[in-house]
C-alpha positions in Angstrom: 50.3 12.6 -21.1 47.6 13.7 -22.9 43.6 13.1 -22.8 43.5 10.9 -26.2 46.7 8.4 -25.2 45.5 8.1 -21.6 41.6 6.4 -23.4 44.2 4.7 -26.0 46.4 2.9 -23.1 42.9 2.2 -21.0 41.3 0.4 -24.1 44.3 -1.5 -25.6 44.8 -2.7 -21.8 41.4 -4.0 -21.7 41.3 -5.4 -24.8 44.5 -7.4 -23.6 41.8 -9.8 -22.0 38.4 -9.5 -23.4 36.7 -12.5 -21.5 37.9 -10.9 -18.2 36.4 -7.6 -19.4 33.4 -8.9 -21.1 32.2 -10.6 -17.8 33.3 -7.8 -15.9 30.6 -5.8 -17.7 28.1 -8.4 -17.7 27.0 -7.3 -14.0 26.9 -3.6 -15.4 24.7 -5.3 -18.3 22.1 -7.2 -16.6 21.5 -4.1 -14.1 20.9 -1.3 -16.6 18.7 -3.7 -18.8 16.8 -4.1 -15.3 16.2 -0.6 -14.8 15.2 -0.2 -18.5 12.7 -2.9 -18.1 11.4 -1.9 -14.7 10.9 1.9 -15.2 9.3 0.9 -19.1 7.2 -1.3 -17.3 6.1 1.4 -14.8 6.0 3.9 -17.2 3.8 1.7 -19.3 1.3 0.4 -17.1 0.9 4.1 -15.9 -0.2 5.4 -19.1 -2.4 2.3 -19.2 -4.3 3.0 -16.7 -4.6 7.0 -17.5 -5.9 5.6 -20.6 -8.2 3.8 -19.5 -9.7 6.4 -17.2 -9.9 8.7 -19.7 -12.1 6.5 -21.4 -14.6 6.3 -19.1 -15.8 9.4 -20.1 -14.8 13.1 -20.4 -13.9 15.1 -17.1 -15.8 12.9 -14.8 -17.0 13.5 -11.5 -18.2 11.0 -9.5 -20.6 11.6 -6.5 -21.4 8.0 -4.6 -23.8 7.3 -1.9 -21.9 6.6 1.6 -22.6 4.3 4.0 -25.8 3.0 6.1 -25.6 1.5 9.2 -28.4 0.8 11.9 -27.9 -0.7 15.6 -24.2 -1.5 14.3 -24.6 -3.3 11.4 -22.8 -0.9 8.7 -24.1 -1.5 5.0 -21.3 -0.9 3.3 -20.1 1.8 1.0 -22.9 3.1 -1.5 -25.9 1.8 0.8 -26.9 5.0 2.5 -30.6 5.8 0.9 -30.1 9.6 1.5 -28.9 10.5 -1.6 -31.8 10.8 -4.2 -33.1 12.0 -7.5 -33.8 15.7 -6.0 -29.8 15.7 -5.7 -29.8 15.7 -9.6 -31.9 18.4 -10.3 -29.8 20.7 -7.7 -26.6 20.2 -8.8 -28.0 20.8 -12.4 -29.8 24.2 -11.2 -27.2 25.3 -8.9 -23.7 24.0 -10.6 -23.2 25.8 -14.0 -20.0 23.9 -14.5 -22.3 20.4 -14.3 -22.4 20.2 -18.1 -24.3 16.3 -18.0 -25.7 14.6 -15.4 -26.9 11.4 -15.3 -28.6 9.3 -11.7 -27.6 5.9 -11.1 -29.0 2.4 -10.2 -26.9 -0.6 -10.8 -27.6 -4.5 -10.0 -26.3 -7.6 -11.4 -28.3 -10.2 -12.9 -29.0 -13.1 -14.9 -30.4 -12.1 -18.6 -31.9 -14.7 -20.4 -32.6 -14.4 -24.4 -34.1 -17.6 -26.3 -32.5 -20.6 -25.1 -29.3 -18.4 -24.0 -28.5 -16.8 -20.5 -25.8 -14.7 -19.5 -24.7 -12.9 -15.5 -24.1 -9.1 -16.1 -24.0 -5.4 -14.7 -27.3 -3.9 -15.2 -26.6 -0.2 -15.4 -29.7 2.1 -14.6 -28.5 5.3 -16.4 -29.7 8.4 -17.5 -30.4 9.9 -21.2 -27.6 12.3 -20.7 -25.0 8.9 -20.3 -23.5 8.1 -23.5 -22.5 11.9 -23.5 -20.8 11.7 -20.0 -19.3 8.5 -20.9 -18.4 9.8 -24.4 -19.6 6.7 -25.9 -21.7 6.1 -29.3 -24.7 3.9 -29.8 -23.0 1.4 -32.5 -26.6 0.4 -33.7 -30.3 1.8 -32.8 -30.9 4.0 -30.4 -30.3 5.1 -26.8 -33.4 5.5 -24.6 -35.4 9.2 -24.2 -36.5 11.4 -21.2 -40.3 9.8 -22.0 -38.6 6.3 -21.3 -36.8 7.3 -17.9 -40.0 8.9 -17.0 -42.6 6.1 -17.6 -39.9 3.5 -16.5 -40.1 2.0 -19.9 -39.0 -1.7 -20.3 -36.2 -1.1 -22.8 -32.5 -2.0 -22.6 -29.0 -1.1 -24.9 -26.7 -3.8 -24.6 -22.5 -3.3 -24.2 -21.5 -5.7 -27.2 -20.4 -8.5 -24.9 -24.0 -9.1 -23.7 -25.3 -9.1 -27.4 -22.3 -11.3 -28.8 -22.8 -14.2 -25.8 -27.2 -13.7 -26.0 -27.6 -13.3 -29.6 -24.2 -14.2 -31.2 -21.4 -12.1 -32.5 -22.1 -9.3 -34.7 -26.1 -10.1 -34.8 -28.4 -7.4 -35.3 -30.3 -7.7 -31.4 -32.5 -4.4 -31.8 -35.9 -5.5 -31.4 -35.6 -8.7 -29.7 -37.0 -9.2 -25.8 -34.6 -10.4 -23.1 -35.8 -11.3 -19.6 -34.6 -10.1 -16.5 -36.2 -12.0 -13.2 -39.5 -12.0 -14.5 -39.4 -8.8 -16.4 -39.5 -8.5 -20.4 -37.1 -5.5 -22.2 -37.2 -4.6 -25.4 -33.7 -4.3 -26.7 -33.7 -0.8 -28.6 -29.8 -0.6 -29.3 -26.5 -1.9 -29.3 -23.3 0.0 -27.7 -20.2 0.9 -29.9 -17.1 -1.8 -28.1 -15.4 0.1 -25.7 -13.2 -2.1 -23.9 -11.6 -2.1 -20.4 -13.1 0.3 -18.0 -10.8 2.2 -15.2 -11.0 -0.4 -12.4 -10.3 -3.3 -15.3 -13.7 -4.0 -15.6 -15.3 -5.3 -19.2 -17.1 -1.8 -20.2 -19.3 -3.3 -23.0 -20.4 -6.7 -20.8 -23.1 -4.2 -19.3 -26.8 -3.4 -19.7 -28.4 -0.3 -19.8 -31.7 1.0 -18.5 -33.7 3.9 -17.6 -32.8 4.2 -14.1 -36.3 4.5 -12.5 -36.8 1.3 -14.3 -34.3 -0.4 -12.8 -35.0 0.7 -9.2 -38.7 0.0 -9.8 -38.4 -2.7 -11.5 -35.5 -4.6 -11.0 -35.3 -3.6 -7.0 -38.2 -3.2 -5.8 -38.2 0.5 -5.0 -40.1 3.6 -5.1 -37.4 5.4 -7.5 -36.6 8.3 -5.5 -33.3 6.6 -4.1 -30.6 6.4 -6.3 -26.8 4.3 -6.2 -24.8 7.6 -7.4 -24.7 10.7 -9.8 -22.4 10.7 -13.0 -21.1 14.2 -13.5 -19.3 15.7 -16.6 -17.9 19.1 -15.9 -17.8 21.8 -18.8 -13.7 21.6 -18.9 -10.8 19.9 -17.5 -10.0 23.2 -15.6 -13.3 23.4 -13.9 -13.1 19.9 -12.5 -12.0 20.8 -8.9 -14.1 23.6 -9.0 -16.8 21.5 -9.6 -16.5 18.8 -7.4 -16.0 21.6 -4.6 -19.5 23.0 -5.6 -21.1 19.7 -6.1 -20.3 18.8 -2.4 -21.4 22.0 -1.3 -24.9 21.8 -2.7 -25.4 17.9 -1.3 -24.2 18.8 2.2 -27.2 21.3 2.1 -29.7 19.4 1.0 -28.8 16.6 2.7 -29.0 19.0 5.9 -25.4 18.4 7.6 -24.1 20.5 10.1 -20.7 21.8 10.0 -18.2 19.7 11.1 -20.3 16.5 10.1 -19.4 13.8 8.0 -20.6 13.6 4.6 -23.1 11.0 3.8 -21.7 10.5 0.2 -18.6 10.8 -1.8 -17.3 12.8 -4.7 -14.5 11.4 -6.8 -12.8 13.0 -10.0 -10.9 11.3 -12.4 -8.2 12.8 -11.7 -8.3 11.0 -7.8 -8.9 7.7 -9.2 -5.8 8.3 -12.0 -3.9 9.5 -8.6 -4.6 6.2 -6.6 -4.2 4.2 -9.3 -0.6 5.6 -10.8 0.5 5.8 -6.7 0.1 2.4 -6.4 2.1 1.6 -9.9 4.4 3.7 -8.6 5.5 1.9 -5.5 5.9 -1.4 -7.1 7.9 0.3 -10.2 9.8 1.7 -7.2 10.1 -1.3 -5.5 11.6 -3.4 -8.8 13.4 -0.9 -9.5 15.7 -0.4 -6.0 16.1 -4.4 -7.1 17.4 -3.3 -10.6 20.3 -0.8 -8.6 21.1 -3.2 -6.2 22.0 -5.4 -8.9 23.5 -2.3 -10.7 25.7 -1.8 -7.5 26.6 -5.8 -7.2 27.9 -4.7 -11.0 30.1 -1.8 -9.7 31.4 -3.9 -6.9 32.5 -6.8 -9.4 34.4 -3.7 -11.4 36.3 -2.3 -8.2 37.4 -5.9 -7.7 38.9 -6.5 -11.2 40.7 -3.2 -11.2 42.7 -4.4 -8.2 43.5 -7.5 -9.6 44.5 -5.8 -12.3 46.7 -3.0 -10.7 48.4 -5.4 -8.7 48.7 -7.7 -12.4 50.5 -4.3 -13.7 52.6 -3.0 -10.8 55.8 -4.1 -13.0 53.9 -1.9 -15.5 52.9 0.7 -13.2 56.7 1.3 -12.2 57.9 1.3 -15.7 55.8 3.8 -16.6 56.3 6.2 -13.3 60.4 5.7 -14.2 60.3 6.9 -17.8 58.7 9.7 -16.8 54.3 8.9 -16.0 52.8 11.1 -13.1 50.7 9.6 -10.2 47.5 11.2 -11.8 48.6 9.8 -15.4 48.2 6.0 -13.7 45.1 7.7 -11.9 43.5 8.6 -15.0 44.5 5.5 -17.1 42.8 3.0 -14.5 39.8 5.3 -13.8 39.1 5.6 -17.8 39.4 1.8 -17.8 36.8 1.7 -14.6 34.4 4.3 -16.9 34.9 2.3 -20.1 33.9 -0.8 -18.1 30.9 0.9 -17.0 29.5 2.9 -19.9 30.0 0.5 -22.6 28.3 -2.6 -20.4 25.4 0.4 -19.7 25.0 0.8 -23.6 24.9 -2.8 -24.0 22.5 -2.9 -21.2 19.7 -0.3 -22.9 20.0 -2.5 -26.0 19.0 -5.4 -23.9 16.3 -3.3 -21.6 14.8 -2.3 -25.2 14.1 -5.5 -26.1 13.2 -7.1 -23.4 10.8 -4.4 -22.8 9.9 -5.0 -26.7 9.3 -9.0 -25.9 7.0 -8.3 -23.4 4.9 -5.9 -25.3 4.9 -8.4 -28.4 4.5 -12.0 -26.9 2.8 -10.9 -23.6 0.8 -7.7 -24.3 2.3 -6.6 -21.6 2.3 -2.1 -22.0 5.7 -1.3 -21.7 7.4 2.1 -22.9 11.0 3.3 -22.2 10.8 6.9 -21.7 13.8 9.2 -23.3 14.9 10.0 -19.5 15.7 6.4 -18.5 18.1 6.0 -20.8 20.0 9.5 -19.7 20.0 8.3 -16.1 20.4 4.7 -16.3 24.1 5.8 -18.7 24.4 8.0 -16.5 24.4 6.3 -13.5 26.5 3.5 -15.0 29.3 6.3 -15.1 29.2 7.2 -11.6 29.3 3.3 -10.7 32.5 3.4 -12.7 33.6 6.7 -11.4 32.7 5.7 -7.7 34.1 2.1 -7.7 36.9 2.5 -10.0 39.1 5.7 -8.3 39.6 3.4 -4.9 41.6 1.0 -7.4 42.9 3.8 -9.8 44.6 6.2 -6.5 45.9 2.8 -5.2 47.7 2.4 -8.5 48.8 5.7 -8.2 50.2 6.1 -5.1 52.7 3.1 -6.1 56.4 3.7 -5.3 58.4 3.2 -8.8 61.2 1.4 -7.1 59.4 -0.6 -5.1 56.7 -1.5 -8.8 60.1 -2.6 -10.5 60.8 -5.2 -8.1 57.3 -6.4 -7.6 57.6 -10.2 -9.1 
């Protein structure tokens, strides 16, 4: 019996009884659109958040003060006051690969302009910012070394801030807003940059010389600094980079070998890691959902291909009588199994494509369905049919003709 009749005689005997085949596939359906939904959800929300990393600037480094504690009460991450403006300016003469650097001061705040107010990040930065960050002054200007070094009073607002202080799309360079009892003079506007890595609102920030924001703003003498904002030359220096950074800080922060580090250095590609790791074990965790159901589909085959071998013994005996070999009924019922299978998998990508699409269009919800998924979600539908189907297809095949003629 050849290839071609055996696929003939396995779809005209499933087209015999289409409900009983089309809901046979439905289980086979629903689980391949779930695995195209989960992994395009995955997949999306990965790329997301690489994006979004990305855009906080170009092959950041990180370096964060640790944590201060005294008779047992810990500070918290970022509190230690060892790490210092000094720390700048040896990283920058002793780390080539330090393209930008740029100290750090950050508060939060009530800003008050006129008769409006509005709670924000106040970001005490550096001149050499906006290039770390990659990020363009929409309208005036950005502050100069002069201003960091006097601890001028002057402030470029993240769009947000300007749009809820001075209302959308007004020209705020010029005006005064008041932080505590401190006067700025707003001297530019920041091009909209949208989410930040961590989800935050980029552009509902502040920015400030950072000496004036740790003079001003906290009270301090301006040696102590929050963290230092690193971009390295290139992508391929980043590690190398990092490695020297924390070099140079455990020696002039005086730490022993074997000691702890008093501060932390992060790269973007540690925070992409984290991030996309946890993404990872929920898409994970949907998905082994999505096969289960995929499996509760191949189960619901096996079962229908009994019932239907035992329907067709009559059939079966016929066949084996006229001539039909034990792997002819074999391959007949395992090509119906496969049919079963691959044709509700197709059905199911359709469906995993636009569900993924609906999300994406009513629910701005990232979702892409990478070329891969569809390979392994067909061909996993196969083996479902391959697996569950040859249990019922040798049982056909090991019938006895005579005893098949008489079955009533």
């Amino acid at each position: 019996m050849t290839l071609l009749l055996i696929f003939r005689t396995a779809l005209k005997a499933l087209g015999r009884n289409k409900m009983r085949t089309a809901l046979t596939m439905l289980g086979m359906i629903i689980g391949v659109a779930a695995v195209i939904t989960m992994v395009a959800l995955g997949t999306g929300a990965q790329e997301e958040i690489e994006t979004q990393i990305r855009s906080a600037g170009t092959n950041l480094i990180m370096v964060r003060a640790g944590n201060w504690s005294r008779g047992g009460v810990s500070g918290g991450m970022g509190s230690s006051p060892r790490l210092k403006v000094k720390d700048v300016a040896a990283i920058r003469e002793q780390v080539p690969g330090a393209q930008y650097l740029s100290a750090t001061v950050n508060t939060r705040d009530q800003v008050i302009a006129g008769g409006q107010n509005w709670y924000t990040r106040i970001e005490g930065v550096d001149v050499e910012f906006p290039l770390i960050r990659f990020w363009e002054v929409d309208d005036g200007d950005f502050f100069t070394p002069t201003d960091v070094a006097s601890a001028a009073k002057v402030a470029v607002l993240g769009s947000v801030v300007r749009d809820n202080l001075f209302g959308e799309g007004v020209d705020a360079v010029g005006q005064l807003i008041r932080i505590r009892n401190q006067s700025f003079r707003v001297i530019g506007i920041m091009e909209a940059k949208g989410s930040g890595s961590f989800g935050e609102d980029q552009d509902d920030s502040i920015f400030a010389p950072y000496t004036t924001v740790q003079r001003k703003l906290r009270g301090r003498d301006g040696t102590n600094i929050s963290g230092i904002t690193i971009s390295a030359r290139s992508a391929d220096e980043i590690q190398e980079v990092s490695d020297e950074i924390e070099a140079v800080l455990r020696v002039e922060h005086e730490l022993i070998p074997g000691e702890d580090n008093d501060f932390m250095v992060r790269t973007q590609d540690d925070i992409t890691s984290m991030r996309t790791g946890m993404t990872q074990t929920m898409t994970m965790f949907t998905l082994a959902i999505a096969v289960v159901s995929l499996i509760v589909g191949g189960i619901g085959i096996m079962n229908i291909m009994l019932v239907s071998v035992t329907e067709r013994t009559r059939e079966i005996g016929l066949r084996m009588a006229v001539g039909a070999k034990g792997k002819d009924v074999l391959w007949q019922f395992l090509v119906e199994a496969i049919a079963l299978s691959l044709v509700g998998g197709m059905i199911g990508v359709g469906f995993g494509f636009a569900v993924s699409g609906g999300l994406t269009e009513f629910l701005q919800w990232p979702a892409r369905v990478p070329p891969d998924a569809v390979v392994l979600s067909v061909g996993f539908a196969a083996v479902i049919g391959v697996v569950f189907g040859f249990y019922p297809a040798w049982k056909g095949a090991q019938l006895d003709p005579i005893e098949s003629l008489r079955f009533e």
